[in-house]
C-alpha positions in Angstrom: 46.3 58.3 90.1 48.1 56.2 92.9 49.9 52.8 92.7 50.6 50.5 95.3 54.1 49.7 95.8 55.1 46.4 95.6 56.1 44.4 99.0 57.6 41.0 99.8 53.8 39.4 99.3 54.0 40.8 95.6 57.3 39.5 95.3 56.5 35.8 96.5 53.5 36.0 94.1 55.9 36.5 91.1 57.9 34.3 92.3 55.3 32.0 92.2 54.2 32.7 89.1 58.0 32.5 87.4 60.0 31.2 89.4 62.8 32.4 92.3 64.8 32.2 89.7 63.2 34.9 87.8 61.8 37.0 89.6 63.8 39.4 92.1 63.9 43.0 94.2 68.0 43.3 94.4 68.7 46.7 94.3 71.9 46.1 91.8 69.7 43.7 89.8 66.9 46.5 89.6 68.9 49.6 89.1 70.9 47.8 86.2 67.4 48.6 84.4 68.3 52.3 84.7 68.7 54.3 81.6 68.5 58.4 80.6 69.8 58.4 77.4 69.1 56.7 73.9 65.7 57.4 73.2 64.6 59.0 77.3 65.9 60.6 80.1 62.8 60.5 82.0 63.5 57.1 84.1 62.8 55.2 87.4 64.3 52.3 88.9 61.4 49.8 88.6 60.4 47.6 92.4 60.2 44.8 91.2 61.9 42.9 87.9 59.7 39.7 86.3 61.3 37.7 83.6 58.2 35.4 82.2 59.0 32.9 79.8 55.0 32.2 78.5 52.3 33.7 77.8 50.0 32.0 80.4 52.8 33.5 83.2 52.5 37.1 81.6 48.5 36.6 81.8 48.7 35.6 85.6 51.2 38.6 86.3 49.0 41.3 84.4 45.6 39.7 86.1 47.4 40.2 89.8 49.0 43.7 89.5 45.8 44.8 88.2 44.0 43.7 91.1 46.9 45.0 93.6 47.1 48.1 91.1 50.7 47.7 90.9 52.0 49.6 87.7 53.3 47.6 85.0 56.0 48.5 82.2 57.1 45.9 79.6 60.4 46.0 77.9 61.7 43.5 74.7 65.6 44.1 75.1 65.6 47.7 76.7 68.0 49.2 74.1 66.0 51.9 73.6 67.2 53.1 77.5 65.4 55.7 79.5 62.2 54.9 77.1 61.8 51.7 78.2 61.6 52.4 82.2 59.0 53.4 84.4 58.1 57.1 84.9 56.8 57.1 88.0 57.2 56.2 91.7 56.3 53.4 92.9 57.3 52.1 89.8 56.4 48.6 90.4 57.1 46.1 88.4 59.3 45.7 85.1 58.2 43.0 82.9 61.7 42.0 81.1 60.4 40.0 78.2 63.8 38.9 77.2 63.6 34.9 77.6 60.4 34.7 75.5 63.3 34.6 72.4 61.5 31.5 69.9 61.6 32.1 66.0 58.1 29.9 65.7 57.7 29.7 61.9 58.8 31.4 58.4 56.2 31.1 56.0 58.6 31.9 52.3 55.3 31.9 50.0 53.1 34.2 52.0 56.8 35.6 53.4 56.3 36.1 56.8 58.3 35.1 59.7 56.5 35.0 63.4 58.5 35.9 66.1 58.4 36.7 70.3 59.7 40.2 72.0 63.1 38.6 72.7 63.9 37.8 69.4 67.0 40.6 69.0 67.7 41.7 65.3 71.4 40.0 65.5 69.4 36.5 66.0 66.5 37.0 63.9 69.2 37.7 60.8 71.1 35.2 61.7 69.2 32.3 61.9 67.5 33.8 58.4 71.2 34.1 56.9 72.1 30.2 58.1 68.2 29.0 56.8 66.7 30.9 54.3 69.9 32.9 52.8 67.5 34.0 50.1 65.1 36.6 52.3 66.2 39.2 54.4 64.2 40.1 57.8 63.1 43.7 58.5 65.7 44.6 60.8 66.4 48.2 61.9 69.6 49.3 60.1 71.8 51.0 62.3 70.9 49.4 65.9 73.0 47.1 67.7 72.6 43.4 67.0 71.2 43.3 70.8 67.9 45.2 69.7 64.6 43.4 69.4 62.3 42.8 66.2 59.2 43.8 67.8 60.8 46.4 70.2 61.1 48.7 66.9 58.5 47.5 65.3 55.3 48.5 67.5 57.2 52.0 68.0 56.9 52.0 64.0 60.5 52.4 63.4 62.6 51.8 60.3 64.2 48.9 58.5 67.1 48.0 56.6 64.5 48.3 53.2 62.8 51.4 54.4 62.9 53.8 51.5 62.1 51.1 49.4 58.7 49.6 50.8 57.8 52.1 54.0 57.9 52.1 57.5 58.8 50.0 59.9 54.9 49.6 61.0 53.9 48.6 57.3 56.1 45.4 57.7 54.2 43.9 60.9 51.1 42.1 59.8 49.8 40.4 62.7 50.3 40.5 66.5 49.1 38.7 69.9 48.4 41.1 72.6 47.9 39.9 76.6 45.4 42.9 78.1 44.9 43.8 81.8 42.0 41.7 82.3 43.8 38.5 80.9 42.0 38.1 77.7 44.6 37.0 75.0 43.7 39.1 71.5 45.1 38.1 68.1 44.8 40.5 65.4 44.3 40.9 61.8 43.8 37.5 59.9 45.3 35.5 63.3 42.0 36.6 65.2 40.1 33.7 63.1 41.5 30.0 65.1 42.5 28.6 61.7 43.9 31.5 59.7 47.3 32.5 58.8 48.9 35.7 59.7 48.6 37.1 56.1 46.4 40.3 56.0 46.9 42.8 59.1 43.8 44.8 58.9 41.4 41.8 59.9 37.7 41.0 60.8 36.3 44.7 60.5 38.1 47.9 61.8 41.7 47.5 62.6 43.0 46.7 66.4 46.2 46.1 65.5 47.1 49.9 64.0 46.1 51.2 67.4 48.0 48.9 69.9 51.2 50.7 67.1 53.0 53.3 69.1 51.4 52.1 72.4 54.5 52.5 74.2 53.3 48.8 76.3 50.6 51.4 77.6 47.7 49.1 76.5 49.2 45.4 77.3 51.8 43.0 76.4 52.6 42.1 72.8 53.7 38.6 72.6 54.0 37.4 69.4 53.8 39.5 66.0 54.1 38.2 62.6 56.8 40.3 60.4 56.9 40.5 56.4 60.3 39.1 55.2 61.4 40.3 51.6 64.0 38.9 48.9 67.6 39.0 50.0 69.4 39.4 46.8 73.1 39.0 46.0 73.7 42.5 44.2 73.8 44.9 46.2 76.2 48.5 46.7 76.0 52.2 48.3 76.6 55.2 46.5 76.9 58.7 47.8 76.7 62.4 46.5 77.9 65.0 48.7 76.7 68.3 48.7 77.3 71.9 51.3 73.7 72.2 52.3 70.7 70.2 53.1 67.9 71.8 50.5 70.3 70.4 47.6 70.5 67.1 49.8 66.5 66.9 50.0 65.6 68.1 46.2 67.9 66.1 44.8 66.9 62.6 46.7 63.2 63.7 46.5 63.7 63.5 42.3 65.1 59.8 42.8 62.6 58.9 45.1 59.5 60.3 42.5 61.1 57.1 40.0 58.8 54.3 41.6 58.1 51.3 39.8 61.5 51.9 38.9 65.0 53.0 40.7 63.6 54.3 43.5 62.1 50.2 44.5 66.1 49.5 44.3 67.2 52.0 47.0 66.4 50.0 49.8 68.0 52.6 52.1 68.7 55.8 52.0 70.3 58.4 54.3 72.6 61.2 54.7 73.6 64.0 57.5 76.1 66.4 57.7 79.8 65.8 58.6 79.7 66.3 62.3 77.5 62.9 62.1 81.3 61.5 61.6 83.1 62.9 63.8 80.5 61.8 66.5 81.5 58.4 66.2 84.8 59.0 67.9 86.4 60.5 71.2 85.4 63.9 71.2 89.0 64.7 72.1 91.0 62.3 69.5 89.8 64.2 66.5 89.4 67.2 64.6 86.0 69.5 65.4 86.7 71.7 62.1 85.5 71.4 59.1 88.6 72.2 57.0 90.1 68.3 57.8 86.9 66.6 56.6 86.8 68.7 53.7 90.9 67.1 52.8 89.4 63.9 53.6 86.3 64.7 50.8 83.7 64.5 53.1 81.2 66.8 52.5 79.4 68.8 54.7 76.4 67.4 54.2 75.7 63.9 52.0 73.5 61.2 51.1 73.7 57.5 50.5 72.0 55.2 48.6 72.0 51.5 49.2 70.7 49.9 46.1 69.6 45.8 45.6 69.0 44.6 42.4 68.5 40.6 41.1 71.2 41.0 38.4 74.1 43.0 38.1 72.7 44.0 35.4 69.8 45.8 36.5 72.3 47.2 39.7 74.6 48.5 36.7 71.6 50.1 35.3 70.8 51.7 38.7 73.4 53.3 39.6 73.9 54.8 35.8 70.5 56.4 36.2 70.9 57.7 39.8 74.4 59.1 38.8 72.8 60.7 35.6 69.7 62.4 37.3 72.6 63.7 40.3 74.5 65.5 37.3 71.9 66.8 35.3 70.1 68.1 39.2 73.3 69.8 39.7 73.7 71.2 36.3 69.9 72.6 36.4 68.2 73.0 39.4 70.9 72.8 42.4 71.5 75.5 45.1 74.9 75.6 45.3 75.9 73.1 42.1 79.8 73.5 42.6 79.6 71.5 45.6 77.6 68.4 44.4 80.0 66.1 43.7 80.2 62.1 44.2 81.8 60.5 47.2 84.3 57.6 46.2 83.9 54.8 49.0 86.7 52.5 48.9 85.5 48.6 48.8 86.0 48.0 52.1 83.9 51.1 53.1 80.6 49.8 50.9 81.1 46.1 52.5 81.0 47.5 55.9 77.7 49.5 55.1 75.9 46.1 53.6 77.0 44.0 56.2 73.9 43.6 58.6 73.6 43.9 61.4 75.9 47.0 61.2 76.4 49.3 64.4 76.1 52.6 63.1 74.2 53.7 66.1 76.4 52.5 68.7 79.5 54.7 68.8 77.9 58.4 69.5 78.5 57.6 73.1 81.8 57.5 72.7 81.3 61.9 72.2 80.6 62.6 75.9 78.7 60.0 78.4 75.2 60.6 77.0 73.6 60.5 73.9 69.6 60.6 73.1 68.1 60.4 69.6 65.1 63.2 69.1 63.4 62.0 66.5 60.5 63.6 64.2 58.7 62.3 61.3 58.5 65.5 58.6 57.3 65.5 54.9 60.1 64.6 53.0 60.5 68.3 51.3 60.3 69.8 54.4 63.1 68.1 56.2 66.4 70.5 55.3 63.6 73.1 56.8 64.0 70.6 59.8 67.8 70.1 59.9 68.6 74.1 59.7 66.2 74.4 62.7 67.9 71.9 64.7 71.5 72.4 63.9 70.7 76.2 64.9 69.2 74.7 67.7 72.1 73.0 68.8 74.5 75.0 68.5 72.9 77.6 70.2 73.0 74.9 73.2 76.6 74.1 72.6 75.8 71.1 71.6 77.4 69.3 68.6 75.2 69.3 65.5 74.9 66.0 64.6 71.7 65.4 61.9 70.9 62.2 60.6 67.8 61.9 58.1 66.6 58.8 56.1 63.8 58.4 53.5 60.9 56.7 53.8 58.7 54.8 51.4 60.8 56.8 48.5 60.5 60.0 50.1 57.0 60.5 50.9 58.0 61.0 54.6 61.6 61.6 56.3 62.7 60.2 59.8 64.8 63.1 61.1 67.1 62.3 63.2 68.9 64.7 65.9 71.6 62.7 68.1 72.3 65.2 71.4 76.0 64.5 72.4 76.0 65.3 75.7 77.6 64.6 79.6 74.9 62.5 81.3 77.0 62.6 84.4 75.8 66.7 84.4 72.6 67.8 85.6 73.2 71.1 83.6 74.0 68.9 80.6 70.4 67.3 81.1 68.4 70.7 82.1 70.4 72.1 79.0 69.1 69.1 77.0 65.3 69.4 78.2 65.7 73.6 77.4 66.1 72.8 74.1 63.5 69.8 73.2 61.0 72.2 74.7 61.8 74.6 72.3 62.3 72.7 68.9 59.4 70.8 70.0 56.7 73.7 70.4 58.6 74.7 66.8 57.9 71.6 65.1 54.4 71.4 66.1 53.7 74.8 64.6 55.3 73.6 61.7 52.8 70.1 61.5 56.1 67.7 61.9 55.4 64.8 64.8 57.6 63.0 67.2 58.5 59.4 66.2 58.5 57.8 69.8 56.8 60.7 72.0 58.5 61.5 75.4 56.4 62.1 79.0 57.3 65.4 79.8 57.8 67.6 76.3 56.6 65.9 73.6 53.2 64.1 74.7 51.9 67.0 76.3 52.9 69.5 74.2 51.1 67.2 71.3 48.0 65.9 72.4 47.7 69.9 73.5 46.9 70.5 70.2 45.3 67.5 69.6 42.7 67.4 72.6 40.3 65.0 70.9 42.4 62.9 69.6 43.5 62.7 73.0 40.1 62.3 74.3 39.6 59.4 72.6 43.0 57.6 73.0 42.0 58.0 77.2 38.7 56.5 76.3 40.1 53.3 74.6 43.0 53.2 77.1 40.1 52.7 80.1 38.5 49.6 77.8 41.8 47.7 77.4 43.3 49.0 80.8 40.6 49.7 82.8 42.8 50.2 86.6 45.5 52.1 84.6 48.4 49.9 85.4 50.5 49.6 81.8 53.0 51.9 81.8 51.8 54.6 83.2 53.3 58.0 82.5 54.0 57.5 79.1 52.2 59.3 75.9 51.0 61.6 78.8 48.2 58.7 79.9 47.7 57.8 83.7 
């Protein structure tokens, strides 16, 4: 498959279509668009960047670069880094969707709010906390407040209610999509002219599940109504600690089994092992051993829970229960039950925690120059299976083992979570890096466990290589919506 590369006609045509002011080849404007780290190293500088403001301009840019065959890769914010970029050369044009950044409407009865890709997660909660104090968007807990709403949403990410009511995917009801051929699609309830966005799986089979995970290989997704949920006042985090992650697992998996009960109230939870901490800082300003996180009572390995509740009463009530189930697990049924003990955070500790957006994600750069967040989806009684692989795997590297693991939807799944500290500014670093998703890769797949946000080069090949007609089918419907092959090619192994 061959793509033109764009020229100075291409560029006057955006510009025409946008604006001089927002359209542009500079060379230090384009490469600013370079990442290899966060979520991809696999990353080109794009020819040509676009910034469209409406949806009629996105339709006119799509309609000409598929004529031209110009490759096309859309991006919300672009905090996910070398994910977000083009894979190959040419790689045409970038289509920043930053200034399309309107909250249109929140609907609190049918509790939906309807956003555009720019919306970040820092505005989105804040115009929420200053307007409707009461609900509580699904923001991704953990990214930076610069991170779009619909940038983790179609890649089905998590929330900051995750555990409690499922994936990030499960909150996005509706969605506006901008194909190739200019046709504008709604989905789900929106398809009908007069409907609200209230039911996602619409008019007959469902459109809007397989545009989820698309990685902008499809078309452009310009609007996409989210579910909002209650925002109540009481709210706290508790934490066990424990020395391994099977204790970790079984006993957060027992928690998780009380639905219709505690397990709705942990709206969060997640837990790692103690190198997780240390991340966070210079890797030469503090201690590598384990022996000073142990003074400090840090476990080496933990889990939090982050519990609402509409009284204090009922919050008093959860954290009883969840403290008695912890005792009687490690009393009865724990691996190691000397080590299970609870983790005392101080009040300022638990504020920092609820306050949202929080920037838990932000700080592992500060390790090396490079981070990148290899992520897999695993049953959740199969995920401290999952960490020992990968801590072995890492360390065998040299890398620092750094595991992060959340529940989902009460622990019927786990997102596991390995953050690779490493020297970006190293090729060796980044061959090193590569040696080893290869090879926890082709181990997970034996094992049934999938990547959450599929690279190029390891993970989509190695997948859909044991998926071939899966595959076959997700080329077929890729040729209907994208018929010249110009969205993003590269990604999820597609031309």
């Amino acid at each position: 498959m061959s793509y033109k590369l764009p020229d100075d006609k291409d560029l006057e045509a955006m510009i025409g279509i946008v604006g001089k002011d927002y359209a542009t080849n500079n060379k230090a404007i384009t490469a600013s668009y370079l990442s290899k780290s966060v979520m991809g190293l696999e990353a080109q500088i794009p020819d040509i960047v676009v910034r469209p403001k409406f949806v009629e301009e996105i339709r006119k840019i799509l309609l000409y670069c598929s004529a031209e065959k110009i490759a096309v890769s859309p991006i919300s914010g672009g905090l996910s880094g070398g994910f977000a970029c083009p894979t190959i050369k040419p790689a045409g044009v970038m289509l920043d969707l930053g200034r399309m950044s309107r909250i249109i409407e929140v609907d609190t009865d049918n509790r939906y709010v309807v956003v555009e890709p720019g919306v970040t997660i820092g505005e989105l909660w804040a115009y929420m906390h200053k307007n409707y104090p009461e609900w509580a968007p699904p923001v991704p807990d953990g990214a930076p407040p610069a991170s779009t709403v619909m940038g983790d949403a179609i890649d089905r990410g998590f929330s900051l209610y995750t555990s409690s009511v499922g994936p990030q995917g499960d909150n996005f009801m509706c969605g506006e999509i901008v194909f190739p051929n200019g046709d504008i699609v709604r989905t789900g309830s929106w398809a009908l002219p007069f409907a609200k966005p209230f039911y996602k799986y619409g008019l007959g089979p469902d459109i809007w599940s397989f545009l989820m995970g698309s990685q902008g290989t499809l078309g452009v997704m310009t609007k996409v109504a989210v579910k909002i949920y209650p925002h109540p006042k009481f709210k706290t985090v508790i934490v066990w600690g424990m020395s391994n992650p099977e204790d970790m697992q079984d006993l957060t998996l027992e928690i998780g089994k009380q639905e219709f009960g505690i397990a709705h109230n942990t709206v969060m939870v997640q837990g790692g092992n103690y190198p997780l901490v240390m991340a966070r800082w210079p890797k030469d300003k503090v201690p590598h051993d384990y022996e000073f996180y142990e003074e400090l009572g840090i476990s080496k390995w933990w889990i939090n829970f982050e519990c609402w509740a509409q009284t204090q009463e009922e919050l008093d009530y959860v954290v009883k229960k969840i403290n008695i189930m912890a005792e009687d697990f490690k009393k009865n049924r724990a691996k190691d039950p000397d080590s299970i003990k609870p983790q005392k955070l101080h009040p300022k500790q638990i504020a920092s925690r609820l306050k949202k957006p929080n920037k838990i994600a932000v700080p592992y750069s500060f390790w090396e120059s490079g981070f990148l967040f290899i992520t897999f989806y695993t049953p959740w009684n199969e995920c401290a299976h999952f960490a020992e692989m990968y801590t072995a795997a890492m360390k065998k590297y040299g890398f620092p083992e750094v595991m992060w693991i959340a529940s989902i939807e009460r622990c019927r799944q786990a997102i596991c979570m390995p953050i690779i500290c490493f020297d970006s500014t190293k090729q060796s670093d980044i061959e090193k890096v590569q040696e080893m998703n290869r090879e926890t890769t082709e181990y997970a797949l034996k094992q049934g466990w999938l990547n959450y946000r599929p690279d190029p080069y390891i993970h989509a090949p190695l997948t859909y290589s044991q998926a071939g007609m899966y595959w076959k089918y997700l080329r077929t419907m890729k040729k209907i919506f994208d018929p010249n092959m110009i969205m993003h090619p590269g990604r999820l192994a597609l031309p």
